[in-house]
mmCIF file of the N, C-alpha and C atoms, coordinates in Angstrom:
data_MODEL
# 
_entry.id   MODEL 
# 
loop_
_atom_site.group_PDB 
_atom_site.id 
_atom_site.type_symbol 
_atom_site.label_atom_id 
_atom_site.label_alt_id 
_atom_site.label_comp_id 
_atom_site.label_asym_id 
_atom_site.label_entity_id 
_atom_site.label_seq_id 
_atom_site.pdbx_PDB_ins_code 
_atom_site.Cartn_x 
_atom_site.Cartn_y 
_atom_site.Cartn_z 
_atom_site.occupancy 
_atom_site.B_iso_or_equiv 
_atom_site.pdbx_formal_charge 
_atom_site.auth_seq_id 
_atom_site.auth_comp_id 
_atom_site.auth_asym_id 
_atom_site.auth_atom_id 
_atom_site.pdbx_PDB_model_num 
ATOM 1   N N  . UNK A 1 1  ? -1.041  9.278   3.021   1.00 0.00 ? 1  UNK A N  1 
ATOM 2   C CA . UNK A 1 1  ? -1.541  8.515   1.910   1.00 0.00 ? 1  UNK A CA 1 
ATOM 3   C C  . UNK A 1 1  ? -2.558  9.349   1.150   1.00 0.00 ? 1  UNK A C  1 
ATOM 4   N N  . UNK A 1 2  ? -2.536  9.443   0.101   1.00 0.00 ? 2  UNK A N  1 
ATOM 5   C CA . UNK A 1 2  ? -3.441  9.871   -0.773  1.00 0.00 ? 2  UNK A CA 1 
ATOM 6   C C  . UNK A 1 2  ? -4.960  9.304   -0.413  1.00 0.00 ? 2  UNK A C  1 
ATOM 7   N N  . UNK A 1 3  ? -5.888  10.225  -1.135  1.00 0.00 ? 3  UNK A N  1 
ATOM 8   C CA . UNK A 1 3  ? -7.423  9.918   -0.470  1.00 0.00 ? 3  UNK A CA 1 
ATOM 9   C C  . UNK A 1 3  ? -7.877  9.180   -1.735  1.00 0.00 ? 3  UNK A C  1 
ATOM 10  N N  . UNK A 1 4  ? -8.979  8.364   -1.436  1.00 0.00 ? 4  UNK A N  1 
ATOM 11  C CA . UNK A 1 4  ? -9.753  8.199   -2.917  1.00 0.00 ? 4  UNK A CA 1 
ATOM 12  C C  . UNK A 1 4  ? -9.915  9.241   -3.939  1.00 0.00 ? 4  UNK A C  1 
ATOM 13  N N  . UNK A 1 5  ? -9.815  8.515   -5.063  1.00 0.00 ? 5  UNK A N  1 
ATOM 14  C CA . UNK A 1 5  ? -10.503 9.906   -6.330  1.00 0.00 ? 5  UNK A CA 1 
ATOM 15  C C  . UNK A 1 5  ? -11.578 10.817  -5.980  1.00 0.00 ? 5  UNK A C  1 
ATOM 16  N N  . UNK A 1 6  ? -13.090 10.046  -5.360  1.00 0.00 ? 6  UNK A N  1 
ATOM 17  C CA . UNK A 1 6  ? -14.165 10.409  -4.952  1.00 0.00 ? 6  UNK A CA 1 
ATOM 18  C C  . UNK A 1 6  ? -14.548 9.866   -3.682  1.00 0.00 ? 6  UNK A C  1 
ATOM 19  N N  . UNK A 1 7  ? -14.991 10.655  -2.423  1.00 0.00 ? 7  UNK A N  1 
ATOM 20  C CA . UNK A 1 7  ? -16.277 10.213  -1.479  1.00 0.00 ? 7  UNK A CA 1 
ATOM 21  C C  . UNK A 1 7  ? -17.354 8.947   -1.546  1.00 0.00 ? 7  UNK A C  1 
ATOM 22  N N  . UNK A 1 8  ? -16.844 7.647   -1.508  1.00 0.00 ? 8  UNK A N  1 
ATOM 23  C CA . UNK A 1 8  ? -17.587 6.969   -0.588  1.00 0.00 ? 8  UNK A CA 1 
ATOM 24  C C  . UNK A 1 8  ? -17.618 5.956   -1.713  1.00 0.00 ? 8  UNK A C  1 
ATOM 25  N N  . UNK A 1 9  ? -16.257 6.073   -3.153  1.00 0.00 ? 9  UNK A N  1 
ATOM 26  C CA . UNK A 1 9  ? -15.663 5.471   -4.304  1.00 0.00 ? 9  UNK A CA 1 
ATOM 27  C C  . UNK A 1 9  ? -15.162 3.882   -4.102  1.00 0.00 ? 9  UNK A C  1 
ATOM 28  N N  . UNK A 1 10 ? -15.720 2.693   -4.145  1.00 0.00 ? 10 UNK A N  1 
ATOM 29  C CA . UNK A 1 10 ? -14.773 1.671   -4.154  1.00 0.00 ? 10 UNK A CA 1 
ATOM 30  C C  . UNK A 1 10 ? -13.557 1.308   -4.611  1.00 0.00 ? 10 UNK A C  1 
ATOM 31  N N  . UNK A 1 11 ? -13.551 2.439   -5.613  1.00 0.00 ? 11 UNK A N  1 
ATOM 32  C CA . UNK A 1 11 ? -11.654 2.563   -5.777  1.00 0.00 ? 11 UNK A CA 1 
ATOM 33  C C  . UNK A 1 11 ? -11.212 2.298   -5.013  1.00 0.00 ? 11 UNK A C  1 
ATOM 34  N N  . UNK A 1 12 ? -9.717  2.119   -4.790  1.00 0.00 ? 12 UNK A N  1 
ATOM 35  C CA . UNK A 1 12 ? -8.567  1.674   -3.775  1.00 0.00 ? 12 UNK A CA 1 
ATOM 36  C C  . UNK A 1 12 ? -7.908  2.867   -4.130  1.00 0.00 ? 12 UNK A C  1 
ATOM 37  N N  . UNK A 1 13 ? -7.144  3.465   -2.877  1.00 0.00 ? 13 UNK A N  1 
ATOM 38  C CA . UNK A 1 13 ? -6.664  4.698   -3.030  1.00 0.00 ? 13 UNK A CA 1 
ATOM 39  C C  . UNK A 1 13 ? -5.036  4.494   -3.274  1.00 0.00 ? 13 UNK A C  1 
ATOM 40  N N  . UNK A 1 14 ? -4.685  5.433   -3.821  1.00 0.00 ? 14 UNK A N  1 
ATOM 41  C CA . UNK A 1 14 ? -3.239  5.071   -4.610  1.00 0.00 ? 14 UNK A CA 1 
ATOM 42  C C  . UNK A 1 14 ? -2.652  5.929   -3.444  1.00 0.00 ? 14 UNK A C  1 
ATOM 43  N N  . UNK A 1 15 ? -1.535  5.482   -3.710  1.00 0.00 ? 15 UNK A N  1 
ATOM 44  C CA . UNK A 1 15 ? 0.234   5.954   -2.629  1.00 0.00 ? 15 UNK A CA 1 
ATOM 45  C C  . UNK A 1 15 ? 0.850   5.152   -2.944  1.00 0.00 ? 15 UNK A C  1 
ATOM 46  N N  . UNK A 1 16 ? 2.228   6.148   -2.369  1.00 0.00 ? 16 UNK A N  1 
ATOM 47  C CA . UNK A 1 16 ? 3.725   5.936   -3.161  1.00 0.00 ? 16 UNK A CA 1 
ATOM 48  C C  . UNK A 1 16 ? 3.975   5.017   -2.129  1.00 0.00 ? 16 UNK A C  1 
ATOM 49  N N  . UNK A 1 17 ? 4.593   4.065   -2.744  1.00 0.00 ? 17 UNK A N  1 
ATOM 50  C CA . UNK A 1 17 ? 5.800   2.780   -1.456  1.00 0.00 ? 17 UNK A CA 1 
ATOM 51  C C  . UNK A 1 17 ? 5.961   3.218   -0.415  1.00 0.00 ? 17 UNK A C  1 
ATOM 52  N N  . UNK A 1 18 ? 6.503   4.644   -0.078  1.00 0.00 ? 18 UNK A N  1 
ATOM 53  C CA . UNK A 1 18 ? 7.188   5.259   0.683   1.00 0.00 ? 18 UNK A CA 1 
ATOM 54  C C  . UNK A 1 18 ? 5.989   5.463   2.024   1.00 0.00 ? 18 UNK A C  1 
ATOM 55  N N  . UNK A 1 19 ? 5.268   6.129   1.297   1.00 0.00 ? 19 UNK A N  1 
ATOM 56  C CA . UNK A 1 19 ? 3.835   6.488   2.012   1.00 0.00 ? 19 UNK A CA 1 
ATOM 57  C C  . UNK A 1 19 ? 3.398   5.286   2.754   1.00 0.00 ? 19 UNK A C  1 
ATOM 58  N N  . UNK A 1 20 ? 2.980   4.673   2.057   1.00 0.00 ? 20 UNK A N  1 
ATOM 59  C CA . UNK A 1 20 ? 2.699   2.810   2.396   1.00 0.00 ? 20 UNK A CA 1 
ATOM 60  C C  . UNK A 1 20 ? 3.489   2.438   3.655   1.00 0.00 ? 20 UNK A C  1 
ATOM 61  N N  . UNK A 1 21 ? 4.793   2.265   3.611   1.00 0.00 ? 21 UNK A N  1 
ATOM 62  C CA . UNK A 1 21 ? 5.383   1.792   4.418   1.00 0.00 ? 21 UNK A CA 1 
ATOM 63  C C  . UNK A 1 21 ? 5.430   2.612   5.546   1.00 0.00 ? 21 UNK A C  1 
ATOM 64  N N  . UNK A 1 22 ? 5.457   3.989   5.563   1.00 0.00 ? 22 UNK A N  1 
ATOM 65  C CA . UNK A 1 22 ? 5.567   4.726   7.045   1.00 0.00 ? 22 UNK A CA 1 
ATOM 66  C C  . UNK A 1 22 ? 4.400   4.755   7.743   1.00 0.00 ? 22 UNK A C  1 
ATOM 67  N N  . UNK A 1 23 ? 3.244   4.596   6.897   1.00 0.00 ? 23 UNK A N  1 
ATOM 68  C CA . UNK A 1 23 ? 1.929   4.583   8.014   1.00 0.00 ? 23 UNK A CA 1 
ATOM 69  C C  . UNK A 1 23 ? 1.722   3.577   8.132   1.00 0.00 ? 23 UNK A C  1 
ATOM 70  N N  . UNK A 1 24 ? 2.058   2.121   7.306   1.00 0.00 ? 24 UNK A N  1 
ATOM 71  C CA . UNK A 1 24 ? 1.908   0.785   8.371   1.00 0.00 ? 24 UNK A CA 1 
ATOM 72  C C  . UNK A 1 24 ? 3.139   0.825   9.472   1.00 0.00 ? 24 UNK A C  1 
ATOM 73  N N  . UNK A 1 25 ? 4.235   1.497   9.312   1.00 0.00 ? 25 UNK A N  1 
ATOM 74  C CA . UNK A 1 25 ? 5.075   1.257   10.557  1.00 0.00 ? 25 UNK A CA 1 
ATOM 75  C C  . UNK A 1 25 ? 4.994   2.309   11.538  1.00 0.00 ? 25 UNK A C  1 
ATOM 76  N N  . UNK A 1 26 ? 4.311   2.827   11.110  1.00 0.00 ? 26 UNK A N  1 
ATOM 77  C CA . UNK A 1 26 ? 3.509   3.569   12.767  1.00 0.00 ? 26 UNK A CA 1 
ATOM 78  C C  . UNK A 1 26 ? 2.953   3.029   14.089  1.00 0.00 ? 26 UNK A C  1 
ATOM 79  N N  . UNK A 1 27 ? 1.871   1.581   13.178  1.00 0.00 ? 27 UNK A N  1 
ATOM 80  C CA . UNK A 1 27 ? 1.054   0.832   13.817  1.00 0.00 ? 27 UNK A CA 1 
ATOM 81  C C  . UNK A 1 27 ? 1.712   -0.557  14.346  1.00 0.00 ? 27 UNK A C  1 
ATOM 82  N N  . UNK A 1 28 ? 2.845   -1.283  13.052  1.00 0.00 ? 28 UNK A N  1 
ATOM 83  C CA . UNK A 1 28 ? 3.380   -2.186  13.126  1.00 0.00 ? 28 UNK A CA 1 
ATOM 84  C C  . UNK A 1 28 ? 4.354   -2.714  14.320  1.00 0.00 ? 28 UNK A C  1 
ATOM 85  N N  . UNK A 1 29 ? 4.382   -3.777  14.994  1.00 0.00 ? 29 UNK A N  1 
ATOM 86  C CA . UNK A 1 29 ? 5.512   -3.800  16.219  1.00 0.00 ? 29 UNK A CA 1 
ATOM 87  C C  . UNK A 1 29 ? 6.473   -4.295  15.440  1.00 0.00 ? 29 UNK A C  1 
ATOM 88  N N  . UNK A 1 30 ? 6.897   -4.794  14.408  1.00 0.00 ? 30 UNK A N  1 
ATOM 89  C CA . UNK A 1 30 ? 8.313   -5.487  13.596  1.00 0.00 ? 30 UNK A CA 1 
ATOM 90  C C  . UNK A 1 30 ? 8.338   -5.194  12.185  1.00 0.00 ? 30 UNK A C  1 
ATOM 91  N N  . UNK A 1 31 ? 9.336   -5.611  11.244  1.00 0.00 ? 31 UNK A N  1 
ATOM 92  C CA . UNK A 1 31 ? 9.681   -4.996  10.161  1.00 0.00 ? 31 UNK A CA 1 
ATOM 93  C C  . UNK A 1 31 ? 9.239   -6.239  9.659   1.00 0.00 ? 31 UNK A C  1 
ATOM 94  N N  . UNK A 1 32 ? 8.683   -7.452  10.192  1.00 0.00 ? 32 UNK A N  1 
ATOM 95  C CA . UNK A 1 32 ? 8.316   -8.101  9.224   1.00 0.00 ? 32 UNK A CA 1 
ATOM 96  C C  . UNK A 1 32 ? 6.935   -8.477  9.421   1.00 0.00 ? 32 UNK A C  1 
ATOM 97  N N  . UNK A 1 33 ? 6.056   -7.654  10.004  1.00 0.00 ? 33 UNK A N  1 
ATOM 98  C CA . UNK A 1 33 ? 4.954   -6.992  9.860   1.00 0.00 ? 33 UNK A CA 1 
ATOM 99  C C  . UNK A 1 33 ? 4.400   -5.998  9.420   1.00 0.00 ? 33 UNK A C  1 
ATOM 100 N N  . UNK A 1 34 ? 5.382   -5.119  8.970   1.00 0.00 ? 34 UNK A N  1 
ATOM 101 C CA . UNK A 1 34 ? 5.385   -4.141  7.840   1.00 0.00 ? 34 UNK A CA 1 
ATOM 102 C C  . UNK A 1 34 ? 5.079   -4.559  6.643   1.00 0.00 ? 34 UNK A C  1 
ATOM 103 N N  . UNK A 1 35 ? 6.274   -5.808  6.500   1.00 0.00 ? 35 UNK A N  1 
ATOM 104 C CA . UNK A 1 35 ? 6.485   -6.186  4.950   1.00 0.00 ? 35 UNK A CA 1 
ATOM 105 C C  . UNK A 1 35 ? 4.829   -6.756  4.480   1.00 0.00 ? 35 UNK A C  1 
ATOM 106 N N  . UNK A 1 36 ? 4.673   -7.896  5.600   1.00 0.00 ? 36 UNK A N  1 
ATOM 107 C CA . UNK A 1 36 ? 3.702   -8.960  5.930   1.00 0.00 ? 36 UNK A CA 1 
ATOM 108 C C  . UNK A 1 36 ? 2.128   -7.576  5.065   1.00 0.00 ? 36 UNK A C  1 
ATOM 109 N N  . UNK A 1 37 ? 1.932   -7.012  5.684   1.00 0.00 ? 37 UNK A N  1 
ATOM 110 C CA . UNK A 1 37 ? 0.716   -5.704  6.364   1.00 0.00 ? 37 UNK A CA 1 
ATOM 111 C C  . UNK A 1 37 ? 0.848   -5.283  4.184   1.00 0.00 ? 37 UNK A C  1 
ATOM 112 N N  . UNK A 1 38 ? 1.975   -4.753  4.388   1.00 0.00 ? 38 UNK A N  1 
ATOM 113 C CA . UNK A 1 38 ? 2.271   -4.473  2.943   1.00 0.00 ? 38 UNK A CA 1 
ATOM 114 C C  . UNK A 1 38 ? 1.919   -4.707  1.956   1.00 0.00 ? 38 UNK A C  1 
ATOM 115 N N  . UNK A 1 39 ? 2.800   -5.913  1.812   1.00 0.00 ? 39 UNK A N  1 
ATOM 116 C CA . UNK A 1 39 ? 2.333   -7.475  0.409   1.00 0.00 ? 39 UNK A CA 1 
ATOM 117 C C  . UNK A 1 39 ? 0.720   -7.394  0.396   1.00 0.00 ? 39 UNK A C  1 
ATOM 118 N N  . UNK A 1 40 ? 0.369   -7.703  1.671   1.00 0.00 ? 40 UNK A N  1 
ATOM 119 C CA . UNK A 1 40 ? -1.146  -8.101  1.687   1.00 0.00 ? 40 UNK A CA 1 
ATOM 120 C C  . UNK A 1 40 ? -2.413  -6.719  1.377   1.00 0.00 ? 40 UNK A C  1 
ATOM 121 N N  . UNK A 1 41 ? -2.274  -5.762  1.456   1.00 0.00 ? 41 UNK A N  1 
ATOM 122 C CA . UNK A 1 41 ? -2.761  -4.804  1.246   1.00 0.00 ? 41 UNK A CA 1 
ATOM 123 C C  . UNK A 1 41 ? -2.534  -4.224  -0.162  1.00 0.00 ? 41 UNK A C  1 
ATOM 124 N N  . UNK A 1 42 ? -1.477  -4.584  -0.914  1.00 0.00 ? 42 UNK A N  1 
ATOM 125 C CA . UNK A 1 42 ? -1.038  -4.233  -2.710  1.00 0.00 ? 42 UNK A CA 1 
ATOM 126 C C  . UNK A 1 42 ? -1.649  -5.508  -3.112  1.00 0.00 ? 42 UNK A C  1 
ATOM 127 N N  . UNK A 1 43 ? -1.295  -6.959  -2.956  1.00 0.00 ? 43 UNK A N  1 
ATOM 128 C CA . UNK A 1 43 ? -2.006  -7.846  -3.116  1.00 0.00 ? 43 UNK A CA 1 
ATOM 129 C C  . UNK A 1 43 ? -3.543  -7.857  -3.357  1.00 0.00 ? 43 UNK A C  1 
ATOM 130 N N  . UNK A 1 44 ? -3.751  -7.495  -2.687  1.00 0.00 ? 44 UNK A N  1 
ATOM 131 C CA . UNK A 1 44 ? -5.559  -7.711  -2.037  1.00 0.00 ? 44 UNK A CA 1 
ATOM 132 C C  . UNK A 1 44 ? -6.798  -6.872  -3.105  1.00 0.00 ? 44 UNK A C  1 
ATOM 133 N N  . UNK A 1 45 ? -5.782  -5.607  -3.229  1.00 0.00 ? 45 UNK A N  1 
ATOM 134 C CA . UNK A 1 45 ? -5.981  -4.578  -4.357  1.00 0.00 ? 45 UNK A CA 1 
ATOM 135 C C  . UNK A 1 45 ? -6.876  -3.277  -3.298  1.00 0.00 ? 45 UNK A C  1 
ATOM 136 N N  . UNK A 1 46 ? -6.260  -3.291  -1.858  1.00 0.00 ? 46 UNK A N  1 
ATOM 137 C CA . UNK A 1 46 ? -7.114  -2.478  -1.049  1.00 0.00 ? 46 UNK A CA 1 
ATOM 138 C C  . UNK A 1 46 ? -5.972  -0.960  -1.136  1.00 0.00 ? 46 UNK A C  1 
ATOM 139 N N  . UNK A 1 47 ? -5.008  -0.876  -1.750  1.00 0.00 ? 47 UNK A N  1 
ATOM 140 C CA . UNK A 1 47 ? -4.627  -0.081  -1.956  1.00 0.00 ? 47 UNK A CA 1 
ATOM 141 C C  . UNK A 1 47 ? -3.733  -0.054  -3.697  1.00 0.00 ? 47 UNK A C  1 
ATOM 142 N N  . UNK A 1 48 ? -3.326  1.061   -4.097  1.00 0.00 ? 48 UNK A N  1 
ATOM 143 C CA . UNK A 1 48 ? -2.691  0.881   -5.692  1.00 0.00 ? 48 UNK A CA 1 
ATOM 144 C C  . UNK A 1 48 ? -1.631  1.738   -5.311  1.00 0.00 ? 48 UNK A C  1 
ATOM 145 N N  . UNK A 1 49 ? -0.474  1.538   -6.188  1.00 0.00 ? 49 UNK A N  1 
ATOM 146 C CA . UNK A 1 49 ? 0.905   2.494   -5.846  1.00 0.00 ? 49 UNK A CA 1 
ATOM 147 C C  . UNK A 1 49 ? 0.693   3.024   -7.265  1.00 0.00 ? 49 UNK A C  1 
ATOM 148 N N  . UNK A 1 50 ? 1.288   4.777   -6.916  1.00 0.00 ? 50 UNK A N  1 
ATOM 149 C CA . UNK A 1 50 ? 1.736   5.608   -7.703  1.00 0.00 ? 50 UNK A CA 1 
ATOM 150 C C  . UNK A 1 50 ? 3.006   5.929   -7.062  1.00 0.00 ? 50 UNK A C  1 
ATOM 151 N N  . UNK A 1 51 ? 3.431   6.646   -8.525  1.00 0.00 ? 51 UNK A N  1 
ATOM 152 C CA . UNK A 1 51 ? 5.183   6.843   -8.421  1.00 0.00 ? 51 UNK A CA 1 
ATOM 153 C C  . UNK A 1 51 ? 5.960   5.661   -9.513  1.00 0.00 ? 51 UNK A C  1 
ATOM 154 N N  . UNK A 1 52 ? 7.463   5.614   -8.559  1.00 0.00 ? 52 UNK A N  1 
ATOM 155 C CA . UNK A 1 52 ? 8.507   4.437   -9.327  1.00 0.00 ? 52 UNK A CA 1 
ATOM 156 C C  . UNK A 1 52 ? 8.185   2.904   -9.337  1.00 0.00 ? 52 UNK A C  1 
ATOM 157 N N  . UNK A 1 53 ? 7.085   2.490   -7.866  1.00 0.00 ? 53 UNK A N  1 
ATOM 158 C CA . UNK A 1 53 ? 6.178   1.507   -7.989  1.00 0.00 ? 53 UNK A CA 1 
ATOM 159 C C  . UNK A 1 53 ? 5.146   1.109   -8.620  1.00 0.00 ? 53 UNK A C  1 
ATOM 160 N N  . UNK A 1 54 ? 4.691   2.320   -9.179  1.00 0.00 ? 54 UNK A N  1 
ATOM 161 C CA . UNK A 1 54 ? 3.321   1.476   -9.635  1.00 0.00 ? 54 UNK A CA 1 
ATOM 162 C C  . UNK A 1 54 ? 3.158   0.248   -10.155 1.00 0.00 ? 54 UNK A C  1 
ATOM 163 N N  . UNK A 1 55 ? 4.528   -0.179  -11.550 1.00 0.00 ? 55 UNK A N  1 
ATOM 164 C CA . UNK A 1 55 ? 3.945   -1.119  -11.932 1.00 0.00 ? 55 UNK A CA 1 
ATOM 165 C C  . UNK A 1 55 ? 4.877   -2.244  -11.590 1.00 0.00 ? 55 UNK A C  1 
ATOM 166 N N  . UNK A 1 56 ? 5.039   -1.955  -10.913 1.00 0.00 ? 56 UNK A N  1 
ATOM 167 C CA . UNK A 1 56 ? 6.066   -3.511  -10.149 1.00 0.00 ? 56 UNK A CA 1 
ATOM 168 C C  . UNK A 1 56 ? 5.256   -4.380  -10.193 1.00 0.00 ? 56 UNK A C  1 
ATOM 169 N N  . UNK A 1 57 ? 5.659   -5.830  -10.619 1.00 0.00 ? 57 UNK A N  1 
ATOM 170 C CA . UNK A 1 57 ? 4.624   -7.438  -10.189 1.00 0.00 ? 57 UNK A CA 1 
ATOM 171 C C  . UNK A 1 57 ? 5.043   -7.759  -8.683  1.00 0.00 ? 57 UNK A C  1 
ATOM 172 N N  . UNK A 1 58 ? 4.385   -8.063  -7.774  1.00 0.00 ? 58 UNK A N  1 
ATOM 173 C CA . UNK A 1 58 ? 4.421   -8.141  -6.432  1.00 0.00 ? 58 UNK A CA 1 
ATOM 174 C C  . UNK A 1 58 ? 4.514   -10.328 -6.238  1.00 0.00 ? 58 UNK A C  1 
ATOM 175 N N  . UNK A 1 59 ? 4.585   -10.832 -7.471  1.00 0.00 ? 59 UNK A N  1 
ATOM 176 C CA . UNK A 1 59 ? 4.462   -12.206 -7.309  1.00 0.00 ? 59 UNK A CA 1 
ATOM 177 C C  . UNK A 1 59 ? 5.237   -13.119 -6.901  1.00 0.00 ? 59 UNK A C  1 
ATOM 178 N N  . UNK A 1 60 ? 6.884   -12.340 -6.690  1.00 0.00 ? 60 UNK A N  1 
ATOM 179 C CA . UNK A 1 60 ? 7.981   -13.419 -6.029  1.00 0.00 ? 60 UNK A CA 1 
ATOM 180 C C  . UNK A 1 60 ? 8.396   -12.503 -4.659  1.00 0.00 ? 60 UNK A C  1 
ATOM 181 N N  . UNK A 1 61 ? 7.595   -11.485 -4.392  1.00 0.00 ? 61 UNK A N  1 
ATOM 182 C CA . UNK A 1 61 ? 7.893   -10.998 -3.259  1.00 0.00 ? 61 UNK A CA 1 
ATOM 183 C C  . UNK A 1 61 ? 7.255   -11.878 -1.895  1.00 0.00 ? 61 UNK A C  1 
# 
């Protein structure tokens, strides 16, 4: 995953979908704790996607 812009920045650090999903399913025991871990972390605004995601609406997911 990409780092913050700056050291110690309340920004939310951006990564690609791809990124996102392999380091929560490192930790995750099911795929729908991935999804779950996911939604809620793009949601929340504790992380931002760059790439073909960025500007997806996440609201009927």
């Amino acid at each position: 995953m990409a780092a913050p812009a700056t050291l110690g920045s309340t920004q939310a650090p951006e990564t690609t979908l791809l990124e996102l999903v392999q380091a929560v399913s490192e930790v995750a025991r099911t795929d729908q704790e991935v999804v779950a871990t996911v939604l809620h972390m793009l949601r929340s605004g504790r992380v931002r996607l760059c790439g073909s995601f960025r500007d997806t609406l996440l609201q009927d997911a």
